[in-house]
Every structure is written in structure tokens, then in C-alpha cells.
C-alpha positions in Angstrom: -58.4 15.2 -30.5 -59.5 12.3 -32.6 -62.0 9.9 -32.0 -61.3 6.4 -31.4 -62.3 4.2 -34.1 -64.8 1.9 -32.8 -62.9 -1.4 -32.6 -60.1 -0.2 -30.4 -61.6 0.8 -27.8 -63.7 -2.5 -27.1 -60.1 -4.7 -27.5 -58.2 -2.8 -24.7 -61.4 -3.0 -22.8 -61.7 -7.1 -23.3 -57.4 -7.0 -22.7 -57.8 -5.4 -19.9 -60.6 -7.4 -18.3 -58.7 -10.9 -19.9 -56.0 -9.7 -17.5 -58.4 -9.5 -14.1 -60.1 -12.4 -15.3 -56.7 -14.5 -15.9 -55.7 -13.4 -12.4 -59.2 -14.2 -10.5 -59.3 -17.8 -12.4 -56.0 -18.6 -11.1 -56.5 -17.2 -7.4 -58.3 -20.4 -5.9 -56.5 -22.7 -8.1 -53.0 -21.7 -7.6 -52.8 -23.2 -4.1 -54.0 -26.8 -4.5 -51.9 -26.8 -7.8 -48.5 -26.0 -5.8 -49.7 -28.4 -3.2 -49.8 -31.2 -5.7 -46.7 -30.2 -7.4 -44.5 -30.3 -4.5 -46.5 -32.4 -2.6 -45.8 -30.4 1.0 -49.1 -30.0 2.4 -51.5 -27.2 3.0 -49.1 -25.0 5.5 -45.4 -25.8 3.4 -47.8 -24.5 0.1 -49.0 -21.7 1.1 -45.7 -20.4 2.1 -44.4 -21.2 -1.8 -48.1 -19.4 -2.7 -47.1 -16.3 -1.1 -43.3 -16.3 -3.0 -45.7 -16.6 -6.0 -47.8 -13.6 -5.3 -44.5 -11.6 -4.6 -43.2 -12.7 -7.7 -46.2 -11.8 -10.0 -46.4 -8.1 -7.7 -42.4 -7.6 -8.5 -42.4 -8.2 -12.1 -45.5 -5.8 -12.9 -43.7 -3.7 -10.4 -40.5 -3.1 -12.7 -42.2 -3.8 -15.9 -44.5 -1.3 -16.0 -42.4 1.5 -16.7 -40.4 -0.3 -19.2 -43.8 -1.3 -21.0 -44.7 2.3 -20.9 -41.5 3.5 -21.9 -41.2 1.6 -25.2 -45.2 2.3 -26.4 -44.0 5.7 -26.1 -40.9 4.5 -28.5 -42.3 1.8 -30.6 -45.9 2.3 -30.7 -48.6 1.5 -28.5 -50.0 -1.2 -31.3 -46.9 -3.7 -31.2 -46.4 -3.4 -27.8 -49.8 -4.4 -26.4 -50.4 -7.2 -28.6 -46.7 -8.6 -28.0 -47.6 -8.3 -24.1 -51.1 -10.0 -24.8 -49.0 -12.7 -26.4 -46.8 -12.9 -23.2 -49.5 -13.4 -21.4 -50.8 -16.4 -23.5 -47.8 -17.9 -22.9 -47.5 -17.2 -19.5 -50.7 -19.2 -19.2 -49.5 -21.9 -21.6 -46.9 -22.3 -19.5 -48.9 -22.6 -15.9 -50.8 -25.4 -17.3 -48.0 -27.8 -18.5 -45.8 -26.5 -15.4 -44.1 -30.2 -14.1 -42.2 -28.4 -11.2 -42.1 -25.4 -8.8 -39.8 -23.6 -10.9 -42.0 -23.6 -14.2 -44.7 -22.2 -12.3 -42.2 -19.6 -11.0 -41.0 -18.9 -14.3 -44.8 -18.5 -15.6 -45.8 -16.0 -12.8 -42.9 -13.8 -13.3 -43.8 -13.9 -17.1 -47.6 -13.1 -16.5 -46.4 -10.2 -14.0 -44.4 -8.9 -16.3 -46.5 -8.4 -19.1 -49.7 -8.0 -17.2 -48.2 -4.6 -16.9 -49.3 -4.0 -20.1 -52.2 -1.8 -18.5 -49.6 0.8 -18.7 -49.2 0.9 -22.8 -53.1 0.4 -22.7 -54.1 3.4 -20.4 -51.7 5.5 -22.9 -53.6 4.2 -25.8 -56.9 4.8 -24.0 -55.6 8.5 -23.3 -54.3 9.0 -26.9 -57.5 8.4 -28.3 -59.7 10.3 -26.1 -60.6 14.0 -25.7 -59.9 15.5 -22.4 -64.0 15.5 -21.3 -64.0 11.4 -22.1 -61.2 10.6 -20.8 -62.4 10.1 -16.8 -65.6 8.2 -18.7 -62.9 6.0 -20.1 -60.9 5.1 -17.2 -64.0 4.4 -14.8 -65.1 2.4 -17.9 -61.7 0.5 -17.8 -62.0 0.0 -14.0 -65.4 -1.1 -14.1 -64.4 -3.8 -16.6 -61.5 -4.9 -14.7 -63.8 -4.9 -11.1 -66.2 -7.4 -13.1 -63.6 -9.5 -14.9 -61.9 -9.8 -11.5 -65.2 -10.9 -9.5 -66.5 -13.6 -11.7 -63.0 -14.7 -12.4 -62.8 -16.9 -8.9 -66.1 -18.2 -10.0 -65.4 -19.1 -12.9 -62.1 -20.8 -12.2 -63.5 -22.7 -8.9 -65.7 -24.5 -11.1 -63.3 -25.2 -13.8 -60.3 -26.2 -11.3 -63.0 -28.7 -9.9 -63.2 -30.6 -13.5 -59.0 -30.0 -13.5 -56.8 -28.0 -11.7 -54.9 -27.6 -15.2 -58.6 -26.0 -16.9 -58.5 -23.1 -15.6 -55.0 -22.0 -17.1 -56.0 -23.6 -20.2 -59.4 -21.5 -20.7 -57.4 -18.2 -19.8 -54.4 -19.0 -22.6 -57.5 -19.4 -25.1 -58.7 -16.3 -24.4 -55.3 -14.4 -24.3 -54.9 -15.4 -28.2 -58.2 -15.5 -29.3 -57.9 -11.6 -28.3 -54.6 -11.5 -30.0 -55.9 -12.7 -33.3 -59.2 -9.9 -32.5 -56.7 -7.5 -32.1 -54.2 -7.8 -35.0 -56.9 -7.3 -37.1 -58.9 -4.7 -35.5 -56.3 -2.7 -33.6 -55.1 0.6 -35.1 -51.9 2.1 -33.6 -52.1 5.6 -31.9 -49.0 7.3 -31.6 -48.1 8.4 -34.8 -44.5 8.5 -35.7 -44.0 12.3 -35.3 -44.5 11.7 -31.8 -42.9 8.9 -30.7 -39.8 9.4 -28.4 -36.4 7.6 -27.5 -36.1 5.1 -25.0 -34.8 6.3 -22.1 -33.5 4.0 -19.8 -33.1 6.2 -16.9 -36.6 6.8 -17.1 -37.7 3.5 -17.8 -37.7 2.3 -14.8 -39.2 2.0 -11.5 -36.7 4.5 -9.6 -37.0 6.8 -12.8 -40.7 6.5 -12.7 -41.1 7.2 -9.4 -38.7 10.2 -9.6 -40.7 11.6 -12.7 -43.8 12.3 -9.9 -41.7 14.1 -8.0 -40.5 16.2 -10.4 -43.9 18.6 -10.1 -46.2 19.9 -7.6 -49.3 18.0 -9.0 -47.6 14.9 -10.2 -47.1 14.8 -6.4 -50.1 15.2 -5.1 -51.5 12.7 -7.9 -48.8 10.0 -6.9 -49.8 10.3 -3.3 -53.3 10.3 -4.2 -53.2 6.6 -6.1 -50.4 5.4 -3.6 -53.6 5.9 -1.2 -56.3 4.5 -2.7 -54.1 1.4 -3.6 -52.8 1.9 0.5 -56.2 0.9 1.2 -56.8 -1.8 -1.2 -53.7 -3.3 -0.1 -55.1 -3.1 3.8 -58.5 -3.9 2.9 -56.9 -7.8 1.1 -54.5 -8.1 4.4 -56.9 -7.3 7.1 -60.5 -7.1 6.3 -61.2 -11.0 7.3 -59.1 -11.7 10.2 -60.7 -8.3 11.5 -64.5 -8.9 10.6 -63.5 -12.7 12.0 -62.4 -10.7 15.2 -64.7 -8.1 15.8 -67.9 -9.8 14.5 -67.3 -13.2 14.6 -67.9 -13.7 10.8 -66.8 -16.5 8.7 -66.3 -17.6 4.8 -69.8 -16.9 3.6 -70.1 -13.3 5.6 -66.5 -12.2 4.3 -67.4 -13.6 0.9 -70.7 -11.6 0.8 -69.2 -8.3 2.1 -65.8 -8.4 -0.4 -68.1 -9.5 -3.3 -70.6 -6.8 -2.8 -67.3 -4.5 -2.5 -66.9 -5.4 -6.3 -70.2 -4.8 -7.3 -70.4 -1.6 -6.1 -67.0 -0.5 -7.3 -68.3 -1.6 -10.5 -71.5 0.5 -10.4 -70.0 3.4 -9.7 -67.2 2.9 -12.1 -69.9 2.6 -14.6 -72.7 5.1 -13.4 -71.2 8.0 -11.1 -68.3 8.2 -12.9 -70.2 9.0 -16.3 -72.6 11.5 -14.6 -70.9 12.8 -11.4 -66.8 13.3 -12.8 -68.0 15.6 -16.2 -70.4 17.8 -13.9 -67.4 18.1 -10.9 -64.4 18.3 -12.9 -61.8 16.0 -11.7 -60.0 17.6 -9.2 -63.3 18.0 -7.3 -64.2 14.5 -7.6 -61.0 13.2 -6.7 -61.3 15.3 -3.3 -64.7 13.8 -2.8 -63.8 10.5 -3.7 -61.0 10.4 -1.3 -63.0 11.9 1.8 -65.6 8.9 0.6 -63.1 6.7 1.2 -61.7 8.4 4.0 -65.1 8.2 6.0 -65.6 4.6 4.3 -62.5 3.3 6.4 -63.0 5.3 9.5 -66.5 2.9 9.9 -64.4 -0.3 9.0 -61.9 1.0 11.7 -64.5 1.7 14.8 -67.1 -1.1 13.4 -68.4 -3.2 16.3 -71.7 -4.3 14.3 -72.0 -5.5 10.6 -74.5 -2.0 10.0 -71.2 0.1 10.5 -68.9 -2.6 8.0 -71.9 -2.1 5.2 -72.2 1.2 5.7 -68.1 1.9 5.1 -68.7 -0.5 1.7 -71.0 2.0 0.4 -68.8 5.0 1.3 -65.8 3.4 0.3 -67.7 2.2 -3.2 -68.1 6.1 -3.9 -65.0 6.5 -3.4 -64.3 4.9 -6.7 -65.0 7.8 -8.5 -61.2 9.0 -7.4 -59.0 6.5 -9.7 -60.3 7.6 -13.6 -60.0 11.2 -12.0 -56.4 10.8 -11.7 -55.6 8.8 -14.4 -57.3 11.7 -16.4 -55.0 13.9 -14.3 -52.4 12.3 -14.7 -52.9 12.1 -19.0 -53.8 15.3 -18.5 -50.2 16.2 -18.0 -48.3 14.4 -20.3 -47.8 15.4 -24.1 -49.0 12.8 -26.3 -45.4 11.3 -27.0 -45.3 10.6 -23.2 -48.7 9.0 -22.1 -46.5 5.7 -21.3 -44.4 6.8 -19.2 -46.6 8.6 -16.9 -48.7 5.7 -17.0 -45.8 3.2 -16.3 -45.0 5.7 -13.1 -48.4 4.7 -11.8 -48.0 1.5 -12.4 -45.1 1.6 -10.2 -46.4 3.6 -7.8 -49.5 0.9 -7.4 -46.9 -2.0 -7.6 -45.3 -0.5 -4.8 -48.0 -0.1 -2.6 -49.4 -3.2 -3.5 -46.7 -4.8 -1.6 -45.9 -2.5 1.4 -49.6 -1.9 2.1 -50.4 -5.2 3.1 -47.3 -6.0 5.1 -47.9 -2.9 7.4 -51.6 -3.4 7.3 -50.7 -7.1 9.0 -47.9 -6.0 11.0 -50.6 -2.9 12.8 -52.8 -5.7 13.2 -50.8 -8.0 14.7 -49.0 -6.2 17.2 -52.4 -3.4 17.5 -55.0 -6.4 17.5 -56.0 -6.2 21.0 -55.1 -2.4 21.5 -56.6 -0.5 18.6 -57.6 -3.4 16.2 -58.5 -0.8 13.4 -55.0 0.6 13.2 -54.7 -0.6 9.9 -58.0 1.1 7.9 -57.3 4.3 10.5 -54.0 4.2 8.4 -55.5 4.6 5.3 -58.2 6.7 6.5 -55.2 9.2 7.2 -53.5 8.8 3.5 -57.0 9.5 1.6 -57.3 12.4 4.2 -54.1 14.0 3.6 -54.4 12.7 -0.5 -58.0 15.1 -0.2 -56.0 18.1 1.7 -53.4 18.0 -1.2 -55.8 17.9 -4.3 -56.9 20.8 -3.4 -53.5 22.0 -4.5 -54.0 21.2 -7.8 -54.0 23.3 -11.2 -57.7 23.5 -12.5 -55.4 23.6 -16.0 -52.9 21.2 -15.9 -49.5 22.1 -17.6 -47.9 19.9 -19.6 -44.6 18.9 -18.2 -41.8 18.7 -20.7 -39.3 15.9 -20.7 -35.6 16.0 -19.3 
């Protein structure tokens, strides 16, 4: 296996991050920018604001795959910097949007080439050996946790100059790191290698039905379908919970999510460097999701803020679960395939992304008064039975060959 050559690595890093911070600029701008578009007030916008969000979730839902599909066709090189120029656009588009459905329009644009994680995680895998490549994807993820923390505050103090700013500041970006990348960016997947475009596969239905082919793709599918389980649980429920059970407000639930990030981030950076190489991956994945696991159990019985920052730290640790099976995951795919198996993650997280949060509300809702930790006990059971599985898995992953 090659080593990357030193520019590339750096661009997919700042594309990936542009795409976190894009999406944390927007997310307390979005709201007051619908409401003075339509001019319905705070409870008619937020219902148009949560079409939005389902809109942005869809596209990278069924894009991802397709994104994957033709890297592993046409190159990776073309295809990310086409999908960073989408989401330029997509941005260009939000900040001259006159009506409802131009904003519409631009969020189903940025979703759909925001998947472009999936052709960028394949590059990131073709490049790296298979002892770098956990480093690699905690690196990406630690990159993504920071872009997507100081993006809010960033685009809080830009919306308050003009609620068009913030959109503006992210479209620079996107190009500038299109114009970075056209000149620095070398393509991976040499021609040898590349494959047909399948459309059967290249798809979310065809995505998801490529982890089921195999014993470990399984377990691995169920094992990022649960940590994103509890992500998804942890956006719907953490504050009307904490609000609840503790009484807290803005500032407390602002302090706890942020620290959240911040850890995430250290261990995506630190742990994962030192703890994944001496573990191996399966092992770290297993310990990562029983991190979690116990991380959510304390969110679940918490009756005192001690037991809430004691599952953040847990939980934090159990970062060190994601890059271990995205390295899985790379692990089996040959090297004309890396797209696809990362466009079938990308549908399983897109997936998750919107059914965990609906049944995370719904078990609070009707569980509130009953058992009003319903919702992180659910996920405490998905890590639980994602740790029993992994324990399944080949030490040597085989490479599964295409259909």
C-alpha cells in the first residue's frame, strides 16, 4: 500500500470539516431565515424547518450510494471535487433564495452532495495501509466533531450582521477548497481498478442489501446503525429529558452537548491513535460499544447532573468504535469497491438518522412519566447486542467479491 502524498490527505480532511462546518453555520440561522421568507411566525416556521431537515437527511440518504458507486467508476478525483462544487452551489443558492422553494431546492442539493463523505472515506481507505487506516478515520471524525461545534458559533455571530452571511462565508469556503483541490488533489483509483456502474447496487436498497450479504458486513452494519441509533436519540431527547429530570435549561444543555463534542473530538484524536493500533479493531469496537452502552445506561437512570456527566465521558470513549468500523468495513472491500461499501454506510447512518429520532420522541412521549429513559435504555440495548455480535467477527477480514 502506497502512501498518501501529502496534500491529499489534508484536502479531504478540510472537505470534510467544510461540510460539518457548512451544516453547523446554517443550524441557528436556518429558522429565522424561513421565518422571514414566509413570514408565518415562530410555530408555522418551524414546522417548514423540520421539512428542511428531512429533506437534507433524504437526499444524503439516497445519494450516498450513488456517490460511492460512481468514485468506484469514474474515479474518486472528479467525483469529490464535482460534489464540493455542489455544495458551493448549494450554498450560493441558500443565500439569494427569494422563496420557500429555493431554499428547498438548495437543501436537497447540499444533502445530496454532502454525501460526498462516501467517495472521500474510499479515497481515505485507498490511500492508507491497513494499520493507519482506524488513525485516519478518528482523524476524519475528529475534524468533522470540531468543524461541527464551532460552526453554530460561528454562524450565530455572522447571522447577527445578516441572516444571508452565513451562507455566503460557507459558499467561499466550498470553492476556495475546490480551487486547493484541483490543484493539489491526485486521483486514487487507478484505471485497472475501476468498476461498472451498477445501478442495482447503487442504491440505497442495493446498499443496504450488500451488508447483508455477509456475516461481518452484518454485524458491522448493526454496529454503526447503533452508534448513529444513539446519536439520533441523544439530538431528539437529551434536552426535553435533562429539562425533565433536572430542571436544566439553554445554558446547562448547551454546556453538556458542547462538552459532548469536545470530548468526541479528544478521543477521536488521542485514544484512537494510541488505544485502536494496540487493541486491534474488533476489540476496540467491542469496547467502544459497552462504553457507550454504560454511557446511556447513566443518561437513562440519571436523577442528578453527576450521573448525566459521568455518561458524557463514557459515551466520549465510546468514540473509539466509528474509525474501527470504518477500517472494518475497508477492510473488506477490494480496492475497486471502497465506494460502495462506504456509500452502504452512508445509508445505513442516513437511515438511522431519521428513524432514531422519531422513536426516540415517540418513547418519550408516551414513556415520559413511566420510564422517561426509555429512549437511551433503547440504545443502551443496540450498542449491547452491536458488542455481543462483534465478537463474531473475523480477526482477518475476507474480501467479499462482487455479484
Amino acid at each position: 500500500m502506497k502512501a498518501a502524498r501529502s496534500p491529499s490527505l489534508p484536502f479531504l480532511l478540510i472537505t470534510l470539516g467544510i461540510d460539518a462546518l457548512g451544516i453547523g453555520l446554517i443550524v441557528p440561522i436556518t429558522p429565522a431565515l424561513v421565518e422571514q421568507i414566509s413570514g408565518l411566525g415562530p410555530a408555522g416556521a418551524s414546522y417548514w424547518q423540520g421539512w428542511l431537515v428531512a429533506t437534507f437527511a433524504a437526499a444524503q440518504l439516497f445519494c450516498g450510494p450513488i456517490i460511492g458507486g460512481i468514485s468506484d467508476r469514474y474515479g474518486r478525483r472528479p467525483t469529490i471535487l464535482i460534489s464540493v462544487a455542489g455544495i458551493g452551489l448549494g450554498y450560493v443558492l441558500l443565500a439569494w433564495a427569494p422563496t420557500l422553494f429555493w431554499i428547498f431546492i438548495a437543501r436537497l442539493a447540499a444533502g445530496a452532495t454532502a454525501a460526498n463523505a462516501s467517495a472521500a472515506n474510499a479515497y481515505i481507505a485507498d490511500i492508507s495501509s491497513p494499520e493507519e487506516r482506524a488513525k485516519r478515520f478518528g482523524l476524519t471524525g475528529a475534524i468533522w466533531g470540531a468543524a461541527f461545534i464551532l460552526g453554530p458559533a460561528v454562524g450565530g455571530q455572522l447571522g447577527a450582521i445578516s441572516l444571508r452571511l452565513p451562507f455566503i462565508a460557507a459558499a467561499a469556503l466550498a470553492f476556495l477548497n475546490l480551487l486547493y483541490g484541483f490543484f493539489v488533489l491526485p486521483e486514487s483509483l487507478p484505471r485497472e481498478r475501476r468498476r461498472a456502474l451498477n445501478w442495482r447496487r447503487a442504491n440505497v436498497f442495493g446498499s443496504l442489501a450488500l451488508l447483508v450479504r455477509d456475516a461481518d458486513l452484518r454485524r458491522l452494519g448493526i454496529a454503526w446503525s447503533a452508534m448513529w441509533f444513539g446519536v439520533g436519540v441523544q439530538q431528539a431527547v437529551f434536552v426535553l429529558y435533562t429539562s425533565e429530570r433536572l430542571g436544566w435549561g439553554v445554558a446547562q444543555n448547551g454546556t453538556a452537548l458542547g462538552l459532548v463534542g469536545l470530548l468526541q473530538v479528544a478521543v477521536q484524536l488521542v485514544l484512537v491513535r494510541r488505544l485502536v493500533p494496540y487493541l486491534g479493531e474488533r476489540r476496540s469496537l467491542i469496547l467502544g460499544n459497552l462504553a457507550s452502552a454504560c454511557g446511556y445506561a447513566l443518561y437513562g437512570i440519571a436523577d442528578r447532573p453527576a450521573l448525566i456527566f459521568a455518561g458524557i465521558a463514557l459515551q466520549s470513549c465510546g468514540a473509539i468504535a466509528s474509525p474501527s468500523v470504518q477500517s472494518l468495513i475497508a477492510a473488506h472491500a477490494g480496492p475497486e469497491r471502497q465506494g460502495e461499501m462506504q456509500g452502504a454506510l452512508a445509508s445505513v447512518q442516513g437511515l438511522t438518522a431519521i428513524v432514531a429520532p422519531l422513536l426516540g420522541a415517540f418513547l418519550f412521549a408516551r414513556l415520559a412519566h413511566v420510564l422517561p429513559g426509555a429512549a437511551f435504555f433503547t440504545a443502551t440495548a443496540m450498542f449491547v447486542l452491536s458488542a455481543f455480535l462483534a465478537q463474531g467477527l473475523r480477526t482477518r477480514a475476507r474480501v467479499i467479491e462482487p455479484v
